[in-house]
N, C-alpha and C positions, 0 to 999 in steps of 0.2 A: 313554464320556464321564465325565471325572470330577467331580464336583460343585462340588468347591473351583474348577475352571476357569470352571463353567458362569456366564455373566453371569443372575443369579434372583431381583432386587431384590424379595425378600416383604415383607410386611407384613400384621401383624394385623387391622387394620382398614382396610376400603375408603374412600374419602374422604365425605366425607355428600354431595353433589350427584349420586353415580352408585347409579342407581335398579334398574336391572336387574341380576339375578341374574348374569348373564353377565358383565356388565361389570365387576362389586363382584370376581367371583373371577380375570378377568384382570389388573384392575390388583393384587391380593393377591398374586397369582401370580406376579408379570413378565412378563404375557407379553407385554403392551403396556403402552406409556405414551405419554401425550397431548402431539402437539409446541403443538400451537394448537386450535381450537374447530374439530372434526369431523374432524381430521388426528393419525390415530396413527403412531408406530415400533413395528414389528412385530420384542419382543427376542428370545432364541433362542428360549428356548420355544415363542411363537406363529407364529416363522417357521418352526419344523420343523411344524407341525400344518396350517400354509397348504404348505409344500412336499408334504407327503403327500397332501395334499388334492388338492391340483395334478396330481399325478402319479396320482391315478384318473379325475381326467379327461382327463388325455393317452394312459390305457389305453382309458378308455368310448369314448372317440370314435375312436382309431385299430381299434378293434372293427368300427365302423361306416364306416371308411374316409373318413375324415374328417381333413386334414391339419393340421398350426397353420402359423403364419404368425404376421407381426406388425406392424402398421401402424401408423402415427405416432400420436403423443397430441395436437400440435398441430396443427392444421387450418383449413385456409383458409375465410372467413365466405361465399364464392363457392360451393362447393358446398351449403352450408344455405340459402343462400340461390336455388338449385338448383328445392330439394325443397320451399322455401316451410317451413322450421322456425326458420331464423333470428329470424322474429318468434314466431312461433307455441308455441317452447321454453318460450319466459319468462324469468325471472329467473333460474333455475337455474343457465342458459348459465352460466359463466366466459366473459369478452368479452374481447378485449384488442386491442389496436395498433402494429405494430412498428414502429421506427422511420422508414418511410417512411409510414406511416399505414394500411397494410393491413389490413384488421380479418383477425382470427381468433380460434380459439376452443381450448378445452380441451376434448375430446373428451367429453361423455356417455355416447357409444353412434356406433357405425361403420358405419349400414345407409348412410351417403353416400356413403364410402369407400369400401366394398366396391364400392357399383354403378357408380364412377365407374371404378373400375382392375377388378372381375373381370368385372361383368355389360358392360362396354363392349367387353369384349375376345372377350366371346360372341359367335362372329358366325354359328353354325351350329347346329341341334339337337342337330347329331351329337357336340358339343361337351358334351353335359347328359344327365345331372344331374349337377352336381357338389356341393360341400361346403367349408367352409374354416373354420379359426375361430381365436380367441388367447384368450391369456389377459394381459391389458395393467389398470392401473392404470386409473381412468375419474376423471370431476369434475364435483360438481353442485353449487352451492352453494346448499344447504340452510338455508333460514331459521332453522331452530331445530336444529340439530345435537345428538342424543343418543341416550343407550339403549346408548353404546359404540357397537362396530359393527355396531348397527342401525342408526344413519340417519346418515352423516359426509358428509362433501365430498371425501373422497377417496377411493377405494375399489376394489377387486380382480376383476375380473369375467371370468367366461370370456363370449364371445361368440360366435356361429358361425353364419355365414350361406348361405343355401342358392338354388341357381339351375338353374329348372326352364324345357321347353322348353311341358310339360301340366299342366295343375290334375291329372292323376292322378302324376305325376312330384313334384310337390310335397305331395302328400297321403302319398305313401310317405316321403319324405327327411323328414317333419313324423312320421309313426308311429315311424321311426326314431331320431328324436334324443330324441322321448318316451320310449321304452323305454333311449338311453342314459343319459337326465338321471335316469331311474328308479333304474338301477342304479347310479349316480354315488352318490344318497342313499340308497340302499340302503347301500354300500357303506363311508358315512364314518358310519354309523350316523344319519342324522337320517329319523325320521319323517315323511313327507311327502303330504296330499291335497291330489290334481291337479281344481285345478277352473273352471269356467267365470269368464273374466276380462274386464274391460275394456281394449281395447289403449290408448286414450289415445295420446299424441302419435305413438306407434308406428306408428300407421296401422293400413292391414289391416280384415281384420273378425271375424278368428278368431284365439281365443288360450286358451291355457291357461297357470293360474299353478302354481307346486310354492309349496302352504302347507304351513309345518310347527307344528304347534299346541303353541303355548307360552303360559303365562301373563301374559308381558311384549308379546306381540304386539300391531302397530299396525292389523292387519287385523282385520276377521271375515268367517266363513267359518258359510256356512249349509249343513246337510248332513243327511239322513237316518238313520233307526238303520240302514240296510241297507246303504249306501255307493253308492247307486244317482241317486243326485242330491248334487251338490255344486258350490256354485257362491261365489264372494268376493261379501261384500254386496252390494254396488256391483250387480251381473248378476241376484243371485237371483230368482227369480220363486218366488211360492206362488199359492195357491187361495185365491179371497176366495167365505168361506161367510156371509155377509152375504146374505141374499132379503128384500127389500122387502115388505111387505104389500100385496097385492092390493084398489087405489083408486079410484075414479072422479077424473076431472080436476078441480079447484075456479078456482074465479077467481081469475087474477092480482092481486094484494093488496097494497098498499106500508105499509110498517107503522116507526113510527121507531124506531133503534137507539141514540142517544146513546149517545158513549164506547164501545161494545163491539167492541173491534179484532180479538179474539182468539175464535177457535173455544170455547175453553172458555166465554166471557165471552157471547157471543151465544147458545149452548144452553140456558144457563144462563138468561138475561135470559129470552128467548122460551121455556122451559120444553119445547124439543126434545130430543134423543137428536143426536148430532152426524150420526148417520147420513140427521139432513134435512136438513143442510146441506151445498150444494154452494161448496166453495171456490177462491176466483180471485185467481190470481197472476201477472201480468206481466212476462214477462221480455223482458228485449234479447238477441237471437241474430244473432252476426256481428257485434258492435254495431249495426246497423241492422235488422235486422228487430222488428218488436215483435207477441210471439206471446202470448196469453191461454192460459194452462193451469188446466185445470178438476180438481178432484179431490173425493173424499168426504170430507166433513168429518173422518172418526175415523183418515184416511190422510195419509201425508207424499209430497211430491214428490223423486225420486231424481232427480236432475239427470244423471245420467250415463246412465240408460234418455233420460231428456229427448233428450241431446245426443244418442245414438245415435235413436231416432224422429225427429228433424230433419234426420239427416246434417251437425250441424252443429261447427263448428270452436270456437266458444264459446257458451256461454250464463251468463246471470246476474241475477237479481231485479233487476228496475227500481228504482233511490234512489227516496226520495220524492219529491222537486223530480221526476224524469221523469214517476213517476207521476200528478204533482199535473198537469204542462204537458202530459200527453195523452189522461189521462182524462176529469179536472177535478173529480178527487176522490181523498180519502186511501186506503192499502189497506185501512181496515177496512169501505169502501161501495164499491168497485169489484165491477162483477158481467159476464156474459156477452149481460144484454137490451139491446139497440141498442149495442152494440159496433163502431160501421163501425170505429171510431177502430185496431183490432187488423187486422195485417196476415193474421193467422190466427188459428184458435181452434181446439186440440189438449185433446182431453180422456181423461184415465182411464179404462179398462174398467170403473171399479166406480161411474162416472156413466151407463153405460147400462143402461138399464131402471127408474133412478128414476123415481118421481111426487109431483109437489109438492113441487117441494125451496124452500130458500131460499138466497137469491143477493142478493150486493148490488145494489143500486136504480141504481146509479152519480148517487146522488145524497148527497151529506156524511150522513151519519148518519141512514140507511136503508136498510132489505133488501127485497125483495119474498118473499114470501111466497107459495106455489104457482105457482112454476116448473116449466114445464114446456119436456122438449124439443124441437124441431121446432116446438111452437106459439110459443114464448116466444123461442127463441134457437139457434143453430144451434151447429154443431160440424163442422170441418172434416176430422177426425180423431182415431180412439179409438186407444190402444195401451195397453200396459201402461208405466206412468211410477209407478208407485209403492215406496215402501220395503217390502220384506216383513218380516212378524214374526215373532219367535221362536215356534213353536206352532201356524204356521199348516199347512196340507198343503200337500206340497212338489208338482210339477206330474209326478211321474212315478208315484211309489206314492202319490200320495196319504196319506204318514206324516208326522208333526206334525217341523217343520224344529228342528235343533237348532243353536245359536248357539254356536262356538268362537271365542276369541281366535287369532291366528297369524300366525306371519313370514316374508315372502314369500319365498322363497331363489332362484326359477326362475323365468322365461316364457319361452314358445315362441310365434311369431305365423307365421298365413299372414300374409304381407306380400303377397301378389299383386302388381299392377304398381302400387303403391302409387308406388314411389318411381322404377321404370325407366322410366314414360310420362312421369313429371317430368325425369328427366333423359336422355331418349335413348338407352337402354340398351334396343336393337333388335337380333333377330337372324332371318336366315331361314327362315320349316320348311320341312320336308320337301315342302309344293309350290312353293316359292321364294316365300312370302308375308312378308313385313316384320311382326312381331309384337315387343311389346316381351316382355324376360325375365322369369318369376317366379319370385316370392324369398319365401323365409322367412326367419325372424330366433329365435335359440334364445339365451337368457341367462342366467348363474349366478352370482348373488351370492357370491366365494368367501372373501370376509370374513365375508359373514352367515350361511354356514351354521357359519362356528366359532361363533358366537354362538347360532345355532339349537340344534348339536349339545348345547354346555355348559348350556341352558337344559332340553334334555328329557334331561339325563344329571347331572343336579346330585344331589349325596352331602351327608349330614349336614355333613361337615366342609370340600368340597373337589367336586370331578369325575371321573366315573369314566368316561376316554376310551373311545369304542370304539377293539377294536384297530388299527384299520387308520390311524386318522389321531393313537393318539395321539403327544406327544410321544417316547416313550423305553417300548419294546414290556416292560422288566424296569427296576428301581428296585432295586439292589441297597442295603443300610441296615445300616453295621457300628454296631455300638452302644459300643465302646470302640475309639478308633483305636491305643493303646497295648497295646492286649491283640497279641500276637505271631500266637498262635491265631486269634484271628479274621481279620487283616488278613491271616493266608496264606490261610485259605477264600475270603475275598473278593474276593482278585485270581483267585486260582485258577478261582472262578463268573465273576467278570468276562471271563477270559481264554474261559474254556468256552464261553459265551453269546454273546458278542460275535461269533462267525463265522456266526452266521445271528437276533440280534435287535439291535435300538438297546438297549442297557442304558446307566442310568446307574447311577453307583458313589458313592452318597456315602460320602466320604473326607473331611468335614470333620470336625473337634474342638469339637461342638457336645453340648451337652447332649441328650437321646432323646427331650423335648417338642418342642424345635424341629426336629428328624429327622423326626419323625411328622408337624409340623405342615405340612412343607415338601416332606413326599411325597402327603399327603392334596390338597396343588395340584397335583403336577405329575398325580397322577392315573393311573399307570401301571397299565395289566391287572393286573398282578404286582406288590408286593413282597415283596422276601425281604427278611427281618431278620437279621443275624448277631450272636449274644450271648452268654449265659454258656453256651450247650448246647454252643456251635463246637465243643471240643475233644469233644465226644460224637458230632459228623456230626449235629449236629441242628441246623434253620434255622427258623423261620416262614414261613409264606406267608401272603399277605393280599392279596385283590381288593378293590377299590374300593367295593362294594357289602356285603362281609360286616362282619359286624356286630363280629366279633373274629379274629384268627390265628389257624393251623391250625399244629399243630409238621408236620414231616415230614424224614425222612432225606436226607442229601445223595442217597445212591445211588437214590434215587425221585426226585427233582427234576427230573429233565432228562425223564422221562417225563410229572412230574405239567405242564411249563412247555409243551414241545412238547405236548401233548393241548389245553390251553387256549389257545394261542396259532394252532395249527394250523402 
């Protein structure tokens, strides 16, 4: 490719509203640019790095025998509403109405479609396991769109779903697509820890995310120094090394709080350690249910252990007007003693084994004082619902958890019959019994791991592609396009290279800062320099990574390109 052809809109400066790393050196680069808010064109640049990209995953996956296929983007609102996600999506949906009024939608994600055309057409065991997946454009409209292609509304996804006849038939096709997704990011060079995730709308109840740990990341990721525990915050669980002091029981005590809303505000007033204080929150689950959750003062409640402890499909802190209409008091006097008014009462593991806590009075501006459990107030059920901390023991070695920033590139879920009992998707086993199919669900952000890659591969000046997905495998760089000498060595490398790498040739009439500055974007393994040595057989070399050129003779080049290129 020659560079004068190549469409490469650079620019010295990134715009000032684009925050990440990645994005500042795409739009620098050309390799994207933004048509509307969360909606890029992908120019050649970043369309060769998504094609290469692409094409390791059509090798990972036909590895594992796993076909593509490609199924619609627009989608009828009848199947979501099937599986009961219609409502449940949210906002995200893309919603729309055709001219006859028929709702549908913009495709998300395909675990509907798949069960409705492959798991429907499963009508035997002897038909399973099988595999399928695409790699199709997807759409979620995202409230706040940014980060580049970190968080857009339009977006490039491999998908690939899987349909089993046994939980051990779905447990292997689940090991398998784990070790392809592995070597996929192995392979495009992004670092990535696999770890315990929350499925969220996906259903299911088992999933693993690929984080890859970058400093622009939306996620965190809690992890051991050993690699032996690792899990996305949202899941983590640690060891709460909290032991109470060994107390006799005191009497129940009501003592007034005025104004103290706040944990800090009431340890403080009452001259306690937060760790005497038991904290109560109310929330609405399903919108109707109204469940009290109990916590330790010096702890946060993870809504998402919550949801998961409940089996349930929403939850969310009661307003105050709720709280006010069904306790009959604000949240800073709400407490767990004569509660009939809670449908349930779900508390913390690190509320069992207190003594004498303090708890609101459920009277306006007052707490009791020497709560106790079982005597004072009940609990319906204990789990783990809390946020872990950075420092705390992880639950496997017992080694103090460490906190990474990261961007999510991958998940993988059992689906189980999450979605085939919903929609009819039955087939017969092997003793003629009617069972619905089981499925997993495997996905790969393949815009975001360009963003991943250039984020854990970023160079003083520019990006230094791994080789398999960069744009252009050699960067050749004549330094005078009128020297005669030079531009015959450099067709003559072009010509050489060209039958087994992507080379591009710049061949423009540009001064050697803008040369330099416009190959330190594109980022190539390699480049060669040609200049005043050509007529000597002598060229530069220079990786993305070293700090300056290497001279080296033409007649060693093709040794020194093939050895680091492989």
């Amino acid at each position: 490719m020659r560079q004068s052809k190549l469409f490469m809109p650079t620019s010295k400066e990134a715009p000032a509203d684009a925050v990440a790393e990645s994005h500042k050196l795409m739009l620098r680069g050309g390799y994207v640019r933004q048509v509307t808010a969360g909606v890029y064109a992908y120019l050649p640049l970043g369309y060769r790095v998504l094609k290469k990209a692409e094409r390791i995953m059509e090798e990972e996956m036909a590895k594992i025998n796993v076909p593509e296929m490609a199924m619609p983007e627009l989608l009828p609102a009848t199947l979501w509403e099937d599986s009961g996600r219609w409502q449940k999506y949210g906002p995200e949906m893309f919603r729309l109405k055709d001219r006859h009024g028929r709702q549908s939608l913009l495709g998300p994600t395909h675990e509907e479609t798949f069960t409705e055309i492959v798991a429907k057409n499963l009508k035997s065991y002897k038909q399973m396991p099988i595999a399928l997946y695409q790699i199709q454009t997807k759409f979620r409209d995202e409230n706040r769109p940014r980060f580049g292609l970190l968080r857009t509304r339009e977006f490039i996804m491999l998908d690939a779903y899987s349909f089993a006849a046994t939980r051990e038939q779905l447990d292997q096709q689940f090991d398998d697509e784990k070790k392809a997704f592995e070597a996929i990011f192995r392979r495009c060079g992004v670092k990535v820890t696999p770890v315990i995730a929350d499925s969220g709308t996906m259903g299911g109840k088992n999933s693993t995310e690929f984080q890859a740990p970058a400093a622009i990341g939306e996620d965190t990721i809690a992890t051991n120094e050993t690699g032996t525990y690792s899990a996305n915050l949202e899941m983590a669980v640690s060891e709460d090394t909290f032991k109470p002091e060994p107390e006799d029981e005191a009497e129940l005590t009501e003592v007034a709080t005025p104004g103290q809303e706040t944990i800090a505000d009431l340890a403080e007033f009452l001259a306690v350690p937060k760790t005497k204080i038991v904290k109560s929150v109310l929330y609405i689950v399903n919108e109707q249910e109204k469940v009290l959750v109990l916590i330790r003062g010096d702890k946060q409640i993870n809504e998402v252990k919550l949801t998961h402890a409940l089996d349930a499909d929403s939850v969310r802190v009661a307003s105050d007007d709720e709280l006010k209409e069904i306790t009959g008091v604000g949240k800073g006097s709400v407490g767990p003693v004569a509660s009939d008014w809670a449908d349930k009462v779900i508390a913390d593991k690190t509320v069992e084994g207190l003594i004498n806590v303090i708890v609101g009075a459920g009277k306006e501006g007052y707490q009791y004082k020497n709560a106790n459990l079982d005597r004072d107030f009940k609990v319906n059920e204990f789990a783990d619902l809390r946020v872990a901390n950075e420092g705390e023991p992880d639950p496997v070695d017992h080694l103090p958890l460490k906190f990474t920033t990261s961007i999510e590139v991958g998940h993988i879920f059992k689906l189980g019959t999450y979605y085939t009992e919903k929609m009819g998707a039955d087939f017969l086993d092997q003793n003629g019994k009617t069972q619905p199919v089981i499925m997993g669900s495997y996905g790969i952000g393949v815009t975001r791991v360009l963003s991943a890659v250039i984020e854990q591969h970023l160079t003083k000046f520019g990006i230094a592609w791994p080789k398999e997905i960069a744009p252009f495998d050699l960067h050749i760089v004549q330094m005078k396009m009128k020297d005669e000498e030079q531009t015959e060595l450099a067709e003559k490398l072009e010509k050489m290279f060209s039958s087994n790498y992507d080379v591009l040739y710049d061949d423009r009439n540009e001064r050697a800062g803008v040369k330099f500055a416009d190959a330190d974007l594109v980022g190539a393994p390699i480049r060669i320099t040609i200049g005043k040595k050509a007529s000597e057989g002598i060229v530069e070399v220079k990786r993305p990574t070293d700090d300056k050129a290497s001279e080296i003779s033409v007649a060693e080049l093709a040794d020194f390109v093939n050895k680091e290129l492989g």
